[in-house]
C-alpha positions as a Python dict, from the first residue, in 0.01 Angstrom:
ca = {
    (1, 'X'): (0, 0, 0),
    (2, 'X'): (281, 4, 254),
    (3, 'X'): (199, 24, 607),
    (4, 'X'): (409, 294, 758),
    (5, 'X'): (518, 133, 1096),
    (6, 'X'): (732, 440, 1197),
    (7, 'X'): (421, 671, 1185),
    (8, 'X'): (225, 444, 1416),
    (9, 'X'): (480, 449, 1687),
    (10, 'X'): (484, 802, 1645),
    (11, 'X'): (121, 847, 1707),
    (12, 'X'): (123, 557, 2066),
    (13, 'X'): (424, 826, 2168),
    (14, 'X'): (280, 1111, 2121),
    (15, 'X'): (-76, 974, 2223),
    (16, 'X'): (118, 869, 2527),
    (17, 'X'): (249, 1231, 2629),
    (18, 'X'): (-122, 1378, 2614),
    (19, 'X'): (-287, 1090, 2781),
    (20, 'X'): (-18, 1082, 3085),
    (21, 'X'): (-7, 1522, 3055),
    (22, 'X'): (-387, 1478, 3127),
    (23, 'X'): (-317, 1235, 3403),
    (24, 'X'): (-119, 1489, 3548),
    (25, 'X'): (-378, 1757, 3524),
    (26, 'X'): (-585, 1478, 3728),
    (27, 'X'): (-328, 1501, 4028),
    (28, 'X'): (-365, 1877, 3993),
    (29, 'X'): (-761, 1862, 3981),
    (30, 'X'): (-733, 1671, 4279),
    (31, 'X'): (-475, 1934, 4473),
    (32, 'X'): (-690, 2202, 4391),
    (33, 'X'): (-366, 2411, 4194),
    (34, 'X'): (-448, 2679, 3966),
    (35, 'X'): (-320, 2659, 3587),
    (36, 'X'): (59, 2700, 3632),
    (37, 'X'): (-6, 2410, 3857),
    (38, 'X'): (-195, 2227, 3599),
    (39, 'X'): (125, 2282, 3342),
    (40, 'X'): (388, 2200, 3566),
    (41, 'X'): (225, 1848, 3624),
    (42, 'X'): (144, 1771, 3301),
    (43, 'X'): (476, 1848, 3160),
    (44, 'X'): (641, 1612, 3405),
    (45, 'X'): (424, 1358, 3355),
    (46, 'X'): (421, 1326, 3015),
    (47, 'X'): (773, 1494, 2937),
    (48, 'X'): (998, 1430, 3219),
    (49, 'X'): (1100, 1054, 3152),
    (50, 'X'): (1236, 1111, 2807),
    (51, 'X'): (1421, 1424, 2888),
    (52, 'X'): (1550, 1204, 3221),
    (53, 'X'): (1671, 986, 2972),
    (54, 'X'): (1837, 1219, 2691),
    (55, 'X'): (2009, 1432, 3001),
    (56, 'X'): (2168, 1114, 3100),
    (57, 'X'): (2248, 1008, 2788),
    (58, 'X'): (2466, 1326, 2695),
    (59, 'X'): (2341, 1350, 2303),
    (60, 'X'): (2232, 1712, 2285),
    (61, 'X'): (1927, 1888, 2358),
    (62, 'X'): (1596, 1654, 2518),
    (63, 'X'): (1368, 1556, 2232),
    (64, 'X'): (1088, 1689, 2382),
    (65, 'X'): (1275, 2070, 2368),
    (66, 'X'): (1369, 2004, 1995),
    (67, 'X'): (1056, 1853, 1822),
    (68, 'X'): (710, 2046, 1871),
    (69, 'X'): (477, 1788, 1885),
    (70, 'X'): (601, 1683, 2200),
    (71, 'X'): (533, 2001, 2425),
    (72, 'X'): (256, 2080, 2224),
    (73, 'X'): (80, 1752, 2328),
    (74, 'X'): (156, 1815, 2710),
    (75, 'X'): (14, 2182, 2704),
    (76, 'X'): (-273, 2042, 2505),
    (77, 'X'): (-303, 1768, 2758),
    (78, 'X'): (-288, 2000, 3048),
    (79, 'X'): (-573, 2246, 2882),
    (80, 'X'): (-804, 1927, 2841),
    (81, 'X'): (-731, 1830, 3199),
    (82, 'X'): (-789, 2183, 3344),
    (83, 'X'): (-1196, 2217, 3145),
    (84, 'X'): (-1281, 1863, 3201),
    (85, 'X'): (-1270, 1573, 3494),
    (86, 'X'): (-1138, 1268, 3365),
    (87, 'X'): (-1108, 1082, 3706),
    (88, 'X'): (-1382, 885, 3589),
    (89, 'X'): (-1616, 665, 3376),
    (90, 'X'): (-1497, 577, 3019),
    (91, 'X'): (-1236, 910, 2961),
    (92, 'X'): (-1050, 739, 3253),
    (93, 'X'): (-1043, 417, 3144),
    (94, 'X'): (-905, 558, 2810),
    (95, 'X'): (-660, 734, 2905),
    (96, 'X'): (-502, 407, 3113),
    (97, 'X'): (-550, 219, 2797),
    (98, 'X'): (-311, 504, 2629),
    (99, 'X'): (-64, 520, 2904),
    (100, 'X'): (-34, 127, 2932),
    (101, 'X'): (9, 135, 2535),
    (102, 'X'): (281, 454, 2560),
    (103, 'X'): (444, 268, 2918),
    (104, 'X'): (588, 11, 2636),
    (105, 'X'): (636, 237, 2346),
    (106, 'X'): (881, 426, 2608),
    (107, 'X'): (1036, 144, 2697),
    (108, 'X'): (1127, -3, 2406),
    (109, 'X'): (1259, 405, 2251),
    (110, 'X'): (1478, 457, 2560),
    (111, 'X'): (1617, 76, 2488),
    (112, 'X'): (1718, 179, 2165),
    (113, 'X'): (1836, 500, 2207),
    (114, 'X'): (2118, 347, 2471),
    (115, 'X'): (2192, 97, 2280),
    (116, 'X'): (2223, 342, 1979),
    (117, 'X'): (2474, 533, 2193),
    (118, 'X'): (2701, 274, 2313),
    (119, 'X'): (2602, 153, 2621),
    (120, 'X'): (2539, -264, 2740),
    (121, 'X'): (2227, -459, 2767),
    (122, 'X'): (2214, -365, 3129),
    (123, 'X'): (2165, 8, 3119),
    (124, 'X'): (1965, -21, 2822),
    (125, 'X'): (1731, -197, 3005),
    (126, 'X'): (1745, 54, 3303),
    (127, 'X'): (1691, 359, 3067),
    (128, 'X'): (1399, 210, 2914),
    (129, 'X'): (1236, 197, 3244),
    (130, 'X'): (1339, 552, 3337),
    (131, 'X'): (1176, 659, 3013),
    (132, 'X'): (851, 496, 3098),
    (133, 'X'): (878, 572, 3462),
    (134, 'X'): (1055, 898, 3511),
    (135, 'X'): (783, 1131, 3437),
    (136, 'X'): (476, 953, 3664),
    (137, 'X'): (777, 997, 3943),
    (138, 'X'): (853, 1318, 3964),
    (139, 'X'): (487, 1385, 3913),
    (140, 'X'): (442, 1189, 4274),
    (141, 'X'): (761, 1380, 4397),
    (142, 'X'): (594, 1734, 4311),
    (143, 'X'): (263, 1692, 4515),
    (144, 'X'): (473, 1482, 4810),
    (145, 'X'): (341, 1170, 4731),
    (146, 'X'): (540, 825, 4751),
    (147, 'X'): (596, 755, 4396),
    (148, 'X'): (277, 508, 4262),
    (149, 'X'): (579, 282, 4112),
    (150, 'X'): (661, 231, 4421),
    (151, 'X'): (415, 29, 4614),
    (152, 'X'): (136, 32, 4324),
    (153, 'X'): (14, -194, 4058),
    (154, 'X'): (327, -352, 3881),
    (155, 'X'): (439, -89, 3625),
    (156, 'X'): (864, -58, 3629),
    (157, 'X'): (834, -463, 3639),
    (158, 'X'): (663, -475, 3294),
    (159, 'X'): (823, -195, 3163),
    (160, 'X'): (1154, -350, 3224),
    (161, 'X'): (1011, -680, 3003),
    (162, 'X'): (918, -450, 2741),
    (163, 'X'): (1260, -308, 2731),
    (164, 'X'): (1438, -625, 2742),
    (165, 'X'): (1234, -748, 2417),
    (166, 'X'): (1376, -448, 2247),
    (167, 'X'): (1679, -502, 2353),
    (168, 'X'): (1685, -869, 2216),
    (169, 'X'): (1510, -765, 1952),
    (170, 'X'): (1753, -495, 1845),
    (171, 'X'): (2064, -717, 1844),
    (172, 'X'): (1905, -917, 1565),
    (173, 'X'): (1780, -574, 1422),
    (174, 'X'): (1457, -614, 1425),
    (175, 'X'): (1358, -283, 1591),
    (176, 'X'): (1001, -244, 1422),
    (177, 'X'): (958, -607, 1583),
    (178, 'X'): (1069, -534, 1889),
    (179, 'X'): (880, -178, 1953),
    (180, 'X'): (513, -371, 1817),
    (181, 'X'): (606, -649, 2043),
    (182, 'X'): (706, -409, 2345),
    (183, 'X'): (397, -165, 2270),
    (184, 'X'): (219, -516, 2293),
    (185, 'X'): (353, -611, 2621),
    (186, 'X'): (294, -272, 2767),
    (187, 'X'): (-68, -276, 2710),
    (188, 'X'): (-111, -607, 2777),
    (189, 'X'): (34, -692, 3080),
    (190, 'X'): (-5, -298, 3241),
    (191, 'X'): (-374, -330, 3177),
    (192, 'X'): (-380, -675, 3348),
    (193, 'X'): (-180, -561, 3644),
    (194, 'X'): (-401, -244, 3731),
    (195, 'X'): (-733, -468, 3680),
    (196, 'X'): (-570, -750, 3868),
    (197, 'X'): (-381, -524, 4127),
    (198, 'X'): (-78, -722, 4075),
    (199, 'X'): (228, -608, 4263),
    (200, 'X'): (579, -739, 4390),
    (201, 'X'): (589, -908, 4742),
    (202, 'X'): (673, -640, 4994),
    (203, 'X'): (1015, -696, 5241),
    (204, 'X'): (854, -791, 5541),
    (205, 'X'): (666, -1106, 5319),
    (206, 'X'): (1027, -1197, 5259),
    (207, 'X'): (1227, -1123, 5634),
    (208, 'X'): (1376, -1435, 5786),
    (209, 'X'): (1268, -1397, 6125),
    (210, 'X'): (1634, -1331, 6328),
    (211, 'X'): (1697, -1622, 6657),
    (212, 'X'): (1683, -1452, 6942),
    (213, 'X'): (2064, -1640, 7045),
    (214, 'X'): (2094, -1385, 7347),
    (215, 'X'): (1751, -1554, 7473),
    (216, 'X'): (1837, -1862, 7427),
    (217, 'X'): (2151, -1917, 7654),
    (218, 'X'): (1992, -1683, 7936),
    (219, 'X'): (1700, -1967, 7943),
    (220, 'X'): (1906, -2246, 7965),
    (221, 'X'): (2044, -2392, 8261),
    (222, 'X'): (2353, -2392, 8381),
    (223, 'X'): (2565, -2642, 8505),
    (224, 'X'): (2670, -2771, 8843),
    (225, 'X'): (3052, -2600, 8947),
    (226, 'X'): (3294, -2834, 8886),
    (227, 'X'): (3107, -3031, 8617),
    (228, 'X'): (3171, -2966, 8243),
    (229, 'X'): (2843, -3114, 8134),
}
């Protein structure tokens, strides 16, 4: 019996949409919209990274416009979020466990894609993290929030390792190795940072203090006239 790899990472992206359109509906819950409110946030959430990606990639129409499944999953996801309260108890923690999981399955499909349509390492790498990233964004953007990616938990940081395995991975075309490997990482390491509240080092832990020069000549004293030193 062969184990069809290609339907599994269908499922994790699909999965992924519904878990992060219900995470939208969660921002909604929590702003009090009514149902076109609920929609709106759940498509972006779950939607708006890949279609990010595919606009800026130039090859046709967004994959989420073309294949079914996709929207279908985000107005599911939205209907689920609108009956029941998942900003809680187990349904919570699953749903983080399916975003962490779809975080790297993202990462490593907007990899590929790029790479699939010409471009470097380098964007690649950026793409994949705008697939994974994208739709929580303009999620945060919608309800004037600071974008969670941000200042939260480290999520474009692991998403961008995730990418880079597929991108490594790809070159020696092993793609089914490197999306397992990068659906891996995602849930791994995105699990670990929101338990651990891991994030990067913030600008002021980094600022070299600047020498107050202007201070320092006014305090020192000056010389006699008519001595140089």
């Amino acid at each position: 019996m062969n184990f069809d790899t290609d339907l599994l990472f269908r499922l994790v992206d699909v999965f992924g949409v519904f878990a992060n359109a219900v995470l939208g509906g969660a921002v909604a819950r929590t702003k009090g919209f009514d149902a076109i409110g609920f929609v709106i946030l759940a498509i972006c959430s779950g939607l708006g990274g890949g279609m990010l990606r595919d606009v800026l990639l130039g090859v046709g129409f967004p994959v989420a416009l073309t294949d079914p499944l996709y929207l279908s999953s985000a107005l599911v996801g939205a209907g689920v979020a609108f009956v029941l309260d998942f900003g809680r108890g187990w349904a919570r923690r699953a749903l983080l466990v399916g975003d962490a999981l779809a975080m790297g399955c993202w990462s490593a499909t907007g990899a590929a894609k790029a790479l699939g349509a010409g471009l470097a390492w380098l964007p690649a790498i950026f793409l994949g993290v705008i697939t994974a990233v994208g739709g929580g964004m303009l999620r945060d953007i919608l309800v004037n929030q600071v974008p969670s990616v941000f200042n939260g938990p480290l999520y474009a940081t692991v998403s961008a390792i995730a990418s880079a395995e597929m991108v490594l991975l790809r070159s020696v075309d092993q793609y089914a190795l490197g999306m397992g490997l990068a659906i891996l990482t995602g849930g791994v390491l995105g699990l670990l940072a929101r338990w651990r509240q891991w994030t990067l080092p913030a600008a002021a832990q980094w600022t070299v203090p600047r020498p107050r020069v202007r201070k320092l000549f006014r305090s020192r004293a000056r010389p006699p006239k008519g001595r140089l030193f």
